[in-house]
N, C-alpha and C positions, 0 to 999 in steps of 0.2 A: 228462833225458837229458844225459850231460856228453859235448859234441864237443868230438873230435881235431884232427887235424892238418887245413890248409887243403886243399882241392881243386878244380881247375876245373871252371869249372858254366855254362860259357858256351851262353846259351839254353833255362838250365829255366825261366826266369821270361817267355819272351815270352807278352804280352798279358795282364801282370801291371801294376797300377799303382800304387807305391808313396810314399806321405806323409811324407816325413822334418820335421819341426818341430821348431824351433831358433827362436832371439831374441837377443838382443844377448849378448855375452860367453860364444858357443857354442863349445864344444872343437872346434879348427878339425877336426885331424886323424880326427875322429868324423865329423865329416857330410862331409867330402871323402870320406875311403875307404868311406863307407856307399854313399854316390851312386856314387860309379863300381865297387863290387862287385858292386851291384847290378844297374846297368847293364848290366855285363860280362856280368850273365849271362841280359840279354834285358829286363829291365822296363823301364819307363817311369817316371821317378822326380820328382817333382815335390816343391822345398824349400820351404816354406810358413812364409812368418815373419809377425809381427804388424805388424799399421799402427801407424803412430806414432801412434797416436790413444789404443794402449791402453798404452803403454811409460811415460807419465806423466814424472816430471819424471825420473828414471834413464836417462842413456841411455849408459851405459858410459863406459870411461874412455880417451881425453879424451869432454866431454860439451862436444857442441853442439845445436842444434835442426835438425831435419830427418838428423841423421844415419845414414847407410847400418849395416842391419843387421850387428855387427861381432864379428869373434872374439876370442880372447882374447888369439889372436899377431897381427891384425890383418889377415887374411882378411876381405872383404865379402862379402856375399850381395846381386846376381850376383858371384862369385868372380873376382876379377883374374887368375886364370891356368887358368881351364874357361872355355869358349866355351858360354852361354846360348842354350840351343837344340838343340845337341849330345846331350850325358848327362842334361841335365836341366834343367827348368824352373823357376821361381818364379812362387808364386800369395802373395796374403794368406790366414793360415787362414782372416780371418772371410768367404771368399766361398768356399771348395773346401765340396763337399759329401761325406759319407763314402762315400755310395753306390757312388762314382766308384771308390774305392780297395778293393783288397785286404790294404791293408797300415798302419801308421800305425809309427815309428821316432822314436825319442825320444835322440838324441845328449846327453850329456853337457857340462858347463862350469858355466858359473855361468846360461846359457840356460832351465834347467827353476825358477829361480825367477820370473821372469815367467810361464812356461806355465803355472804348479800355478795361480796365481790368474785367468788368463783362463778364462771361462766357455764360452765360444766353443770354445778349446782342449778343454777338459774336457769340452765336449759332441760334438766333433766322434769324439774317442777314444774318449767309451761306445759312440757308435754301430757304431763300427768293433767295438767288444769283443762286446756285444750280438748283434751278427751274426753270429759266429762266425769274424770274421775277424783276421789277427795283429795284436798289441802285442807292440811289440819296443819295448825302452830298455837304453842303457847308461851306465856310469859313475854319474852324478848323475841320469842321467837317470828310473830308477827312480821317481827322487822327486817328479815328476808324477802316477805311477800312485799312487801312497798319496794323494796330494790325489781322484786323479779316484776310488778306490773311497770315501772319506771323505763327498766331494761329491755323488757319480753312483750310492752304492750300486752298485758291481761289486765285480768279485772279482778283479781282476788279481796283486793280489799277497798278498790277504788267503787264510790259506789253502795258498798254492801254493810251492813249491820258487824262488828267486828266488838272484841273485845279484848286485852292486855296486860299485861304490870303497866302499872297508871304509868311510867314515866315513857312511855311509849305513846302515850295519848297523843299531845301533840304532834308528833311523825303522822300517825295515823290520820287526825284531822286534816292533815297540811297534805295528805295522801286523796283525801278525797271520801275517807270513809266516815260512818257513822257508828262512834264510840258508847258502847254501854259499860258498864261498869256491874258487871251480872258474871257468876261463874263460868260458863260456856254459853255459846252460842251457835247454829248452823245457820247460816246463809245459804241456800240452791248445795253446791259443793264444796264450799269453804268450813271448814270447823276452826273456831277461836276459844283458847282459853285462857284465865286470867293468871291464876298466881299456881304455886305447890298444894295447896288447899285444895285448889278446885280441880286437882288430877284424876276424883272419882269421877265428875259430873261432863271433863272436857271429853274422858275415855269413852264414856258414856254415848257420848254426842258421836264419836268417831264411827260407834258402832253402831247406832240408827242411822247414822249418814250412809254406810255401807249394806242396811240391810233396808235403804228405804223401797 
């Protein structure tokens, strides 16, 4: 289903609780506007990034040890200008369980290549999928779900109507999906979206996906 234009949806999502995961060199303006759309419109949003245990010797550029979860324009996770506590929280994925969640959100950057390979991540998203509950990614971020059906046997994107940052296209075809080239899209439980543009129309989707 390709969505329109943005609209306000403040409090379809209370007593909703949504997983956004991200990792170093995460597309800031993805997981900012994800969290506080969402927010806005009643969830409860928890940003879940990986311990430095599993980041190994990469840890974004400049690279130090111990370095704080970082974006690509230089946004940390907790974020230097949202108040932790507020709109949203932070947990490590390898301790949230999927149970807890309705939702699991896959922001874009260069972020989803740590996630495709942690196991943890990839386990915590089949469970979320398995269940009937959403997978939503956008930009790059797709390209975890092609790791976690490859890894986890699902069908997130193998199959199903999907959309991307074009350079993900081909991953995606060679995945098995069917690429459009349209703002957002929902497949059954999967939400895709394409670039930073289209963060009104993806959030959009997230939350008729959750209130169908």
């Amino acid at each position: 289903m390709l969505k329109g234009d943005s609209t306000a949806m403040e409090g379809k999502l209370k007593g909703k609780r949504i997983a956004v995961l991200t990792a170093h060199e995460f597309e800031d303006i993805e997981v900012m506007y994800t969290l506080l759309q969402l927010s806005q419109a009643g969830a409860a949003v928890v940003v879940g990034t990986l311990p430095q245990a599993a980041l190994g010797h990469f840890h974004g550029r400049p690279a130090w040890p111990q370095k704080p979860i970082t974006g690509r324009f230089g946004h940390t996770i907790p974020f230097d200008v949202l108040g932790e506590g507020n709109r949203y929280t932070v947990e490590s994925i390898w301790e949230m369980d999927a149970e807890a969640f309705d939702a699991v959100v896959f922001p874009g950057g260069l972020a989803p290549d740590f996630l495709r390979i942690d196991d943890k991540t990839l386990e915590f998203a089949a469970a979320i999928h398995r269940a009937g509950k959403v997978v939503a990614a956008i930009c790059h971020g797709p390209q975890v779900l092609i790791s976690l059906d490859r890894q986890k046997d699902t069908d997130t994107v193998a199959g199903r109507n999907v959309t991307a940052y074009c350079a993900v296209t081909d991953d995606l075809l060679n995945a098995g999906a069917v690429y459009h080239d349209v703002p957002a899209l929902i497949d059954g439980n999967v939400v895709t979206g394409r670039v930073p543009d289209d963060l009104p129309e993806f959030c959009d989707a997230i939350i008729e996906a959750l209130t169908a």
